[in-house]
PQR file with spaces between the fields and no chain letter, atoms N, CA, C, O and H, PARSE charges and radii, in Angstrom:
ATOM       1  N    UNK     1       0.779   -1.214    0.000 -0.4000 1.5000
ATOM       2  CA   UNK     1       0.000    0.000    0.000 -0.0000 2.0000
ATOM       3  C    UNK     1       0.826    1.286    0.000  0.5500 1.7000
ATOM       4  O    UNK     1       0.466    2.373   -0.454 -0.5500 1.4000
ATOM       5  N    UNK     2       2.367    0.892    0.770 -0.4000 1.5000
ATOM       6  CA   UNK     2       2.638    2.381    0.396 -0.0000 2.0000
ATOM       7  C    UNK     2       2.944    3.162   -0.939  0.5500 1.7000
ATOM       8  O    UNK     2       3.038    4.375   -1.123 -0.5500 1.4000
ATOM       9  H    UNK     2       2.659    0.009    1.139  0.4000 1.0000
ATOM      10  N    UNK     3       3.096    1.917   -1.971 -0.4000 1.5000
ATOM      11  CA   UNK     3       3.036    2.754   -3.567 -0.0000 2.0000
ATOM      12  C    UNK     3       1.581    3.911   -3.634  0.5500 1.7000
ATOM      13  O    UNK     3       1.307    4.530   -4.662 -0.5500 1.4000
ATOM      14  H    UNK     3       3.020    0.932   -1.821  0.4000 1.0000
ATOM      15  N    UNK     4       1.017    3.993   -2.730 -0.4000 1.5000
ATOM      16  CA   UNK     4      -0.540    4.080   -3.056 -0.0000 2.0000
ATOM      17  C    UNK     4      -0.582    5.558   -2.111  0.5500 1.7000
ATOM      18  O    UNK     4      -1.703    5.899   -1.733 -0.5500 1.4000
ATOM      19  H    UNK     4       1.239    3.490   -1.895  0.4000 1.0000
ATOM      20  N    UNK     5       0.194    6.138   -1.856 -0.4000 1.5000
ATOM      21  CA   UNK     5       0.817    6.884   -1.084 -0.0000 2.0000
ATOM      22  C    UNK     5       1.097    8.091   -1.277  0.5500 1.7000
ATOM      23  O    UNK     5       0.481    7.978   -2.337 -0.5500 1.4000
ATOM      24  H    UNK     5       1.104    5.862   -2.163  0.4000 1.0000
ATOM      25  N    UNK     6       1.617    9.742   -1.291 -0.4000 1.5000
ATOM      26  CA   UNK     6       1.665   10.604   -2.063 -0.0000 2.0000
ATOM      27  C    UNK     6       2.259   11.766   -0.573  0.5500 1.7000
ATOM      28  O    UNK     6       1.652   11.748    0.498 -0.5500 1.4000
ATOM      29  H    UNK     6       2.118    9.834   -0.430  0.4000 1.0000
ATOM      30  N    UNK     7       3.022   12.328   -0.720 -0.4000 1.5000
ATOM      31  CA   UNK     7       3.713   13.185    0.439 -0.0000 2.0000
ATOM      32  C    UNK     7       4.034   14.729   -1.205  0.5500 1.7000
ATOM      33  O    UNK     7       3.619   15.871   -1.008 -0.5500 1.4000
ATOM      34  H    UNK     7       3.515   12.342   -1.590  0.4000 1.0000
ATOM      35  N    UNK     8       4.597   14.447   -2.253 -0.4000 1.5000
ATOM      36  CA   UNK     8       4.642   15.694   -3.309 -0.0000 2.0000
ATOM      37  C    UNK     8       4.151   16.515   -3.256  0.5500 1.7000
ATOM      38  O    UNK     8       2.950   16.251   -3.301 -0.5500 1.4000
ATOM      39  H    UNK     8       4.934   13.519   -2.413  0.4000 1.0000
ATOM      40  N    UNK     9       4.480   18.425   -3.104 -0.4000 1.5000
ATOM      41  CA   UNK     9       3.546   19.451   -2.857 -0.0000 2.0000
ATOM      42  C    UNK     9       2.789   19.483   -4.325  0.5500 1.7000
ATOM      43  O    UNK     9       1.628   19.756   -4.633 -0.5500 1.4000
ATOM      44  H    UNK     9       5.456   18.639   -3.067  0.4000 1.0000
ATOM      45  N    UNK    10       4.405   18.928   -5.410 -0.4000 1.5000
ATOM      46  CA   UNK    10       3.731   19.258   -6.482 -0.0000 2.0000
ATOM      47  C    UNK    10       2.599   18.696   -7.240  0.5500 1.7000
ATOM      48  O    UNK    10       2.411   17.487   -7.373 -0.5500 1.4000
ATOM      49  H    UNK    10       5.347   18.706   -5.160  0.4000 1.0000
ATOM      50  N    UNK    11       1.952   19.500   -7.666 -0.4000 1.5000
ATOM      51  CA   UNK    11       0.764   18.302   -8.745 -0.0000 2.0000
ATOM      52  C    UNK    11       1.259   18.043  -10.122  0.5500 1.7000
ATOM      53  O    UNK    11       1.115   18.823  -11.064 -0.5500 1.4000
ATOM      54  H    UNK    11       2.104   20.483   -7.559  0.4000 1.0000
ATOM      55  N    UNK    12       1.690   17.205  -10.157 -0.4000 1.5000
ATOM      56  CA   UNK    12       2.454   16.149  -11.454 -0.0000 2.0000
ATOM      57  C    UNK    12       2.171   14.801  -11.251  0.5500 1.7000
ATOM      58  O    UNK    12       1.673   14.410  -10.195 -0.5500 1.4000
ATOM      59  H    UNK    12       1.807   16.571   -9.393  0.4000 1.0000
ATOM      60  N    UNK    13       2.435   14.087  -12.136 -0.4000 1.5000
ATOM      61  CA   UNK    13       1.705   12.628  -12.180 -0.0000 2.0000
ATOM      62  C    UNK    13       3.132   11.817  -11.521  0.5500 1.7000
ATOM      63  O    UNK    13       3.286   10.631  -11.228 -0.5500 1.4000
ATOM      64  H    UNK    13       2.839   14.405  -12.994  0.4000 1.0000
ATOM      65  N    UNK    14       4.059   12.963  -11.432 -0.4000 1.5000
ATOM      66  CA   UNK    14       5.126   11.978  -11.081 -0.0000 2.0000
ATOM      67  C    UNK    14       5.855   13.341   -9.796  0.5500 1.7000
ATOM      68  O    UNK    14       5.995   14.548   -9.996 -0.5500 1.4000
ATOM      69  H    UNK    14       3.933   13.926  -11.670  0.4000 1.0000
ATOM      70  N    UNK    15       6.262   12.340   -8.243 -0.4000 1.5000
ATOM      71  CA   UNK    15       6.603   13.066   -7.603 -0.0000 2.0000
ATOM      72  C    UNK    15       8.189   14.091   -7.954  0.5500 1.7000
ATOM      73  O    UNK    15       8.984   13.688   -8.803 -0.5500 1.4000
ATOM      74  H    UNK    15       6.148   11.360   -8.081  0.4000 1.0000
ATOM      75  N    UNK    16       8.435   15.372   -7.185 -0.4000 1.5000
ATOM      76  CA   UNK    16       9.329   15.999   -7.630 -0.0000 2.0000
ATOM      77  C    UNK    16      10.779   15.037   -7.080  0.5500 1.7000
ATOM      78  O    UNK    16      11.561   14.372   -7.761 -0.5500 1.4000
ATOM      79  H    UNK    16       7.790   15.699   -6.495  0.4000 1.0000
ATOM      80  N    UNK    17      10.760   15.188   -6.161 -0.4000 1.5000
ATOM      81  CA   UNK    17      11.927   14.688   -5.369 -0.0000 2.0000
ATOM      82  C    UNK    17      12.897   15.587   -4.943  0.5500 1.7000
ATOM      83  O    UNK    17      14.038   15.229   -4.651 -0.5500 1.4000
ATOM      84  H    UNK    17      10.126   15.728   -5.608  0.4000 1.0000
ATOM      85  N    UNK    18      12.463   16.867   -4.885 -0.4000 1.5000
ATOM      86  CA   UNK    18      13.249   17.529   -4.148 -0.0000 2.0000
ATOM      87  C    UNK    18      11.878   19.034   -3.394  0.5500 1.7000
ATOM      88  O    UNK    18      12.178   19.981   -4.121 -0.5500 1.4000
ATOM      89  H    UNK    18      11.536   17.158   -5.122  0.4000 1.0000
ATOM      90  N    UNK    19      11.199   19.343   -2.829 -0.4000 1.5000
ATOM      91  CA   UNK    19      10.501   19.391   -2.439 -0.0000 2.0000
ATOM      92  C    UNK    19      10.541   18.673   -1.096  0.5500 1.7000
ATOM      93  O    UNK    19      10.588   17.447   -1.003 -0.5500 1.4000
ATOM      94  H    UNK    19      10.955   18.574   -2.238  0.4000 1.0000
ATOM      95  N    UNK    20      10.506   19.941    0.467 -0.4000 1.5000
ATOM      96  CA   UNK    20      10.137   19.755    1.594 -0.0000 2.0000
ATOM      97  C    UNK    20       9.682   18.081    1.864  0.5500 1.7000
ATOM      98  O    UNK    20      10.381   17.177    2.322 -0.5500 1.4000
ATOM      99  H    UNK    20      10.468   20.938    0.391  0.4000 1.0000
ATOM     100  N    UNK    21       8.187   18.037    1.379 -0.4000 1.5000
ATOM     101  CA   UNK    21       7.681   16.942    1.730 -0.0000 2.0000
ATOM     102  C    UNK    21       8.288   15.634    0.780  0.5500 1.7000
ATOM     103  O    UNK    21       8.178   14.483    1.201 -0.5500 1.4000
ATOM     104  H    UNK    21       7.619   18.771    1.006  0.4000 1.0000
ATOM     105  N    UNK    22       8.864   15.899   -0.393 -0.4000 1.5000
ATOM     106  CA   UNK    22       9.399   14.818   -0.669 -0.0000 2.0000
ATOM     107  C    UNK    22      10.563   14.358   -0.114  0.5500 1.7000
ATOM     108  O    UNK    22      10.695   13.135   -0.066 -0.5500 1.4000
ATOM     109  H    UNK    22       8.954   16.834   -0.736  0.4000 1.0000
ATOM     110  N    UNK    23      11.645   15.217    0.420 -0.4000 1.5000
ATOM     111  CA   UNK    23      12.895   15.031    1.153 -0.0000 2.0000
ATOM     112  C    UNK    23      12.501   14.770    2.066  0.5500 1.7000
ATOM     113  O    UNK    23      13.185   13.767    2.271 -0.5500 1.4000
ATOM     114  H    UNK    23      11.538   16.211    0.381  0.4000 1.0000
ATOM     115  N    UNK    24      11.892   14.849    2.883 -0.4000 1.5000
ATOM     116  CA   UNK    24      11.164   14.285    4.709 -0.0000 2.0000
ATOM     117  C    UNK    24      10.292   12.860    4.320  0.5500 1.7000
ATOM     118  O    UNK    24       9.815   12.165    5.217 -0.5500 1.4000
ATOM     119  H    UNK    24      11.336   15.664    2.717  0.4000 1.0000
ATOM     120  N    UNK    25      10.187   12.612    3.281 -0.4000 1.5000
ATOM     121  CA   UNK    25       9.313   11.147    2.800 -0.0000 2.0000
ATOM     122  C    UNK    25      10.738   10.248    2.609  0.5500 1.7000
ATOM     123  O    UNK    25      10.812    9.130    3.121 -0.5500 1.4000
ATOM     124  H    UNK    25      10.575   13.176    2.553  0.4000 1.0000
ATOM     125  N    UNK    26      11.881   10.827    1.822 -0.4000 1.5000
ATOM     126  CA   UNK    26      12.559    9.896    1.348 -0.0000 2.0000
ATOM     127  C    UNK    26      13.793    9.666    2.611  0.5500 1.7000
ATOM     128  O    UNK    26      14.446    8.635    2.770 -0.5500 1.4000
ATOM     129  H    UNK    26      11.821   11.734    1.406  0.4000 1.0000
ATOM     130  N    UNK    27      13.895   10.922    3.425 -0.4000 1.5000
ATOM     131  CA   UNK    27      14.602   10.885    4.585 -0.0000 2.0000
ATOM     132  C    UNK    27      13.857    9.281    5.967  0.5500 1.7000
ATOM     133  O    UNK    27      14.521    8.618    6.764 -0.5500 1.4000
ATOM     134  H    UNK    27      13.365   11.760    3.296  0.4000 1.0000
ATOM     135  N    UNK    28      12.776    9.236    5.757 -0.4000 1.5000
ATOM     136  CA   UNK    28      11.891    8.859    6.567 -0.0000 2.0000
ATOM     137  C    UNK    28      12.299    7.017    6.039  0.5500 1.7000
ATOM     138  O    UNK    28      12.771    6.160    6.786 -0.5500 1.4000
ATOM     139  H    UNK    28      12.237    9.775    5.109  0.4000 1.0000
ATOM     140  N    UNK    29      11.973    6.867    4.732 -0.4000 1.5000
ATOM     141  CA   UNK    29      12.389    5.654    4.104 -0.0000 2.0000
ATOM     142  C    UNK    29      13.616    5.045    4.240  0.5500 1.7000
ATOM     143  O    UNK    29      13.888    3.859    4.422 -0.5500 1.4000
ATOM     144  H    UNK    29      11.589    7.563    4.126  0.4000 1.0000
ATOM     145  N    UNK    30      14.246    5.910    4.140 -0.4000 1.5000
ATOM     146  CA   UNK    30      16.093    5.824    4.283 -0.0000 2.0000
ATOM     147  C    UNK    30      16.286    5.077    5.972  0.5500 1.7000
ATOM     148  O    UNK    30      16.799    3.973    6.158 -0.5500 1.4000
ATOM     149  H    UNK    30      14.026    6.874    3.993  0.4000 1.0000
ATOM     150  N    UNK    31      15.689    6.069    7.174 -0.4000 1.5000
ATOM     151  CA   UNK    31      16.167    5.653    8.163 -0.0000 2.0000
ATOM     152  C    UNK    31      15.689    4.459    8.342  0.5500 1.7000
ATOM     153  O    UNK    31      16.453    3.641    8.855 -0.5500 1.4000
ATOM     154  H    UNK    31      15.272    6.965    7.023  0.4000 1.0000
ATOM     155  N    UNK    32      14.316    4.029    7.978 -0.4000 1.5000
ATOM     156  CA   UNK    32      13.479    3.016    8.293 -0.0000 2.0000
ATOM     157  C    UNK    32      14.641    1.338    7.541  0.5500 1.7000
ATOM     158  O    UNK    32      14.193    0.203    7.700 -0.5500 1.4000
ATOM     159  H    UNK    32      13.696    4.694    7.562  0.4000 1.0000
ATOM     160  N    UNK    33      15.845    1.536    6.905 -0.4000 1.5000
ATOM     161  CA   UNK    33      15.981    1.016    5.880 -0.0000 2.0000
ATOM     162  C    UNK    33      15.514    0.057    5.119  0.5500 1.7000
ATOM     163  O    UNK    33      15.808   -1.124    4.931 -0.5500 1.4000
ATOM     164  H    UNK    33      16.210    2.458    6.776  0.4000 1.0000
ATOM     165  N    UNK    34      14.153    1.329    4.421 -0.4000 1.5000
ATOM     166  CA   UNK    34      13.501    0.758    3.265 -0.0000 2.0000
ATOM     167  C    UNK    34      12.952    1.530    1.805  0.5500 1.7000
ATOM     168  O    UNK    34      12.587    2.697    1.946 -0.5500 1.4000
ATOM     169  H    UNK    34      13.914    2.288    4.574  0.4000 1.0000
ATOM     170  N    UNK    35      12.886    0.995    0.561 -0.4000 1.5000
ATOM     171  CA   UNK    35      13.191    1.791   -0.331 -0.0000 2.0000
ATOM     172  C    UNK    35      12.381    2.302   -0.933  0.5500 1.7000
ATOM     173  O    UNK    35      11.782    1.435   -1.570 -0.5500 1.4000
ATOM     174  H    UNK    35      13.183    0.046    0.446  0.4000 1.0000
ATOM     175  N    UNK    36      11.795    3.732   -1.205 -0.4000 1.5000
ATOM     176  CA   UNK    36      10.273    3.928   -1.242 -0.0000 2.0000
ATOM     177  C    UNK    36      10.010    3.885   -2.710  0.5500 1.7000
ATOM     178  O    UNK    36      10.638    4.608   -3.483 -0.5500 1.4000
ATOM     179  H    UNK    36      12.281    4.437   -0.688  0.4000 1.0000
ATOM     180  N    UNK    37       9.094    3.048   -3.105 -0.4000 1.5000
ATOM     181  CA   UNK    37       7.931    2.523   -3.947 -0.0000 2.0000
ATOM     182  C    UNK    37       7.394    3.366   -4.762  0.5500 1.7000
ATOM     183  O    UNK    37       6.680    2.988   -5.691 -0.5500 1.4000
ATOM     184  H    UNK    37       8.584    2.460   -2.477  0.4000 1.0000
ATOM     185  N    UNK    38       7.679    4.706   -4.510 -0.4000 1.5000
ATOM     186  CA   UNK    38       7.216    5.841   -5.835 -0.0000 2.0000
ATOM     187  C    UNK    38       8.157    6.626   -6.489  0.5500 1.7000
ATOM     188  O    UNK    38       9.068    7.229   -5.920 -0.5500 1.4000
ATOM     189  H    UNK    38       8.259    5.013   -3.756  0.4000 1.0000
ATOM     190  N    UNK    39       7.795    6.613   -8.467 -0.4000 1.5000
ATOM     191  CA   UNK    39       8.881    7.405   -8.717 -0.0000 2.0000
ATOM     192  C    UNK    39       9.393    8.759   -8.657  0.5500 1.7000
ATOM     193  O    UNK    39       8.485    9.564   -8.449 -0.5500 1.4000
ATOM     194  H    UNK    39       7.055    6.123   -8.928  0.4000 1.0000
ATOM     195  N    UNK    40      10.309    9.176   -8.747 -0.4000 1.5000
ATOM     196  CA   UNK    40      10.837   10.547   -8.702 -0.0000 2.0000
ATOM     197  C    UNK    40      10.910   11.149   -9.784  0.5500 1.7000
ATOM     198  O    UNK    40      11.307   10.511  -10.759 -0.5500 1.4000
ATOM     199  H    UNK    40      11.047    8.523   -8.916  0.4000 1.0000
ATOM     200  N    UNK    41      10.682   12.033   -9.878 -0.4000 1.5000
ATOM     201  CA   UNK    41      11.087   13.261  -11.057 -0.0000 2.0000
ATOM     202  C    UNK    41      12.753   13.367  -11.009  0.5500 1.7000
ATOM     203  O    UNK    41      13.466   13.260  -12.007 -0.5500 1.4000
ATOM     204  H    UNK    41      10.359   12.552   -9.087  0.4000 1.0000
ATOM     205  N    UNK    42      13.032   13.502  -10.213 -0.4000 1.5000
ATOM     206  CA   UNK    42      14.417   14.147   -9.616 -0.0000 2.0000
ATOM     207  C    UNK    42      15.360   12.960   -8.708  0.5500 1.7000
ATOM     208  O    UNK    42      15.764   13.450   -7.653 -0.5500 1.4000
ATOM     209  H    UNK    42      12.453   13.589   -9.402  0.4000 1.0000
ATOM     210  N    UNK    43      15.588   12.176   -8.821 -0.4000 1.5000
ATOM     211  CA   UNK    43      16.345   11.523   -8.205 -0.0000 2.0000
ATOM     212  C    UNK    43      17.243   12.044   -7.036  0.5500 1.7000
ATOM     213  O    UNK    43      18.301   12.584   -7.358 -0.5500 1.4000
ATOM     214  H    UNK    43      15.261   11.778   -9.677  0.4000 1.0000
ATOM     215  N    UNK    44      16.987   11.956   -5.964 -0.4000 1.5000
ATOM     216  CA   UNK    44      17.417   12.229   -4.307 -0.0000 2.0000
ATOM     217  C    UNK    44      18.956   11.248   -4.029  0.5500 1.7000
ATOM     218  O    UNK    44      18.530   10.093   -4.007 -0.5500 1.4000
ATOM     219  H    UNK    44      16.127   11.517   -5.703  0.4000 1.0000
ATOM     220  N    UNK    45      20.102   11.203   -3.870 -0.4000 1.5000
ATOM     221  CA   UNK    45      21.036   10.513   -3.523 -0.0000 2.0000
ATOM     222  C    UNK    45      20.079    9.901   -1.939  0.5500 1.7000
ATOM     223  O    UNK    45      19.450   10.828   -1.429 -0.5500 1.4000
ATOM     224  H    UNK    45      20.448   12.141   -3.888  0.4000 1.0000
ATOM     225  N    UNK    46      19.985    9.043   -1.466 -0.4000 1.5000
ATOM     226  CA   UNK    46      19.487    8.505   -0.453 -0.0000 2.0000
ATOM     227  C    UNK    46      21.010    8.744    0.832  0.5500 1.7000
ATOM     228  O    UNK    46      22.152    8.353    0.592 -0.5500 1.4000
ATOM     229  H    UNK    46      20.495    8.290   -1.880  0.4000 1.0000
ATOM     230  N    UNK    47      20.773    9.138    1.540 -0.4000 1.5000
ATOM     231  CA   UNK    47      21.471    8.795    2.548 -0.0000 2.0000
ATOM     232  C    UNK    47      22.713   10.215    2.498  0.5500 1.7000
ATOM     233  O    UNK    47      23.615   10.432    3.307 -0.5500 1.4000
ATOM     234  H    UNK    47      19.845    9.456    1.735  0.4000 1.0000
ATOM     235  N    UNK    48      22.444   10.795    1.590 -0.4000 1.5000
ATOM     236  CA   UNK    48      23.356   12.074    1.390 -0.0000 2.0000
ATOM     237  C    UNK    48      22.599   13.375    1.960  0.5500 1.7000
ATOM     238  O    UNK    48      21.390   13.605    1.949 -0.5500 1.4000
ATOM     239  H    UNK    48      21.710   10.619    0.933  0.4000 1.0000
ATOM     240  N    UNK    49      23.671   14.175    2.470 -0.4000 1.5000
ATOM     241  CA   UNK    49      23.386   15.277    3.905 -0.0000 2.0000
ATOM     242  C    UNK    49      22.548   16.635    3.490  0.5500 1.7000
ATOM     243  O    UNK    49      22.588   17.748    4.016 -0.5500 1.4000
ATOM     244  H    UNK    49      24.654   13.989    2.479  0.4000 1.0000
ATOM     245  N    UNK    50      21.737   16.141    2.309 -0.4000 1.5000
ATOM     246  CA   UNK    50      20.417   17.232    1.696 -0.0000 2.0000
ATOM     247  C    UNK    50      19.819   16.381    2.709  0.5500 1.7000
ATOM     248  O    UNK    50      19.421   17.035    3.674 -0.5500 1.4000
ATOM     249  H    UNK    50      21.705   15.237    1.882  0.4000 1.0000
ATOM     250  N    UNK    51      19.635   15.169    2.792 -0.4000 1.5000
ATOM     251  CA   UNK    51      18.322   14.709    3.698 -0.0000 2.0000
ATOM     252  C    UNK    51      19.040   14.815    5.337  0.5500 1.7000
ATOM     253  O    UNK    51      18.681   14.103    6.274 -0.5500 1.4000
ATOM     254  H    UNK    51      19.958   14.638    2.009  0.4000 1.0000
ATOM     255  N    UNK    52      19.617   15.380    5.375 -0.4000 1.5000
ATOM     256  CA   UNK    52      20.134   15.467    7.067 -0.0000 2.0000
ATOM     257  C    UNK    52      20.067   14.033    7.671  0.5500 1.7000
ATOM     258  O    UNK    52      19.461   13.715    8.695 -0.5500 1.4000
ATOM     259  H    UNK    52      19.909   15.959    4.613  0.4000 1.0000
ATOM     260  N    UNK    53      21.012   12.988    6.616 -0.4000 1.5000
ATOM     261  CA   UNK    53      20.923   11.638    7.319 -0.0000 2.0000
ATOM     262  C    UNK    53      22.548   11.715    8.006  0.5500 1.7000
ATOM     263  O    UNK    53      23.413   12.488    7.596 -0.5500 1.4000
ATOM     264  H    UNK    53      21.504   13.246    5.785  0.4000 1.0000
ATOM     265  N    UNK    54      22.686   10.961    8.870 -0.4000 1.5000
ATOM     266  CA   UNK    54      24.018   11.111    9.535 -0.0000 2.0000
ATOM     267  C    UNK    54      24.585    9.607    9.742  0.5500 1.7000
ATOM     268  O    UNK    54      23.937    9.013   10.605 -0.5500 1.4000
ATOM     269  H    UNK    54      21.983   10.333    9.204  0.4000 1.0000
ATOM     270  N    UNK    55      25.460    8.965    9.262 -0.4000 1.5000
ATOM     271  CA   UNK    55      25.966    7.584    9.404 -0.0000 2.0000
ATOM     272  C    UNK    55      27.194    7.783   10.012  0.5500 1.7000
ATOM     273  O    UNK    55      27.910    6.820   10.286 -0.5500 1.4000
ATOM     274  H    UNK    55      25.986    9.447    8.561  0.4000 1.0000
């Protein structure tokens, strides 16, 4: 169900991936380590310090 899901401010058929709520969706996936199910417009490096992840 979470493909079924939607956090994007933008309205496009496809999420932005860089956008507030998309960086706090993909930040959220990352820590959980799991890989989220919807595509991006914009491809996000996962785990790199735009999403304030810290390893």
């Amino acid at each position: 169900p979470l493909d079924l899901t939607w956090s994007c401010y933008q309205e496009e058929e496809t999420a932005c991936g860089v956008c507030d709520s998309c960086l706090l969706r993909l930040r959220a996936f990352a820590e959980a380590g799991a890989s989220d199910p919807i595509p991006y417009r914009r491809a996000v490096p996962v785990g790199g310090s735009r999403l304030g992840i810290r390893r």
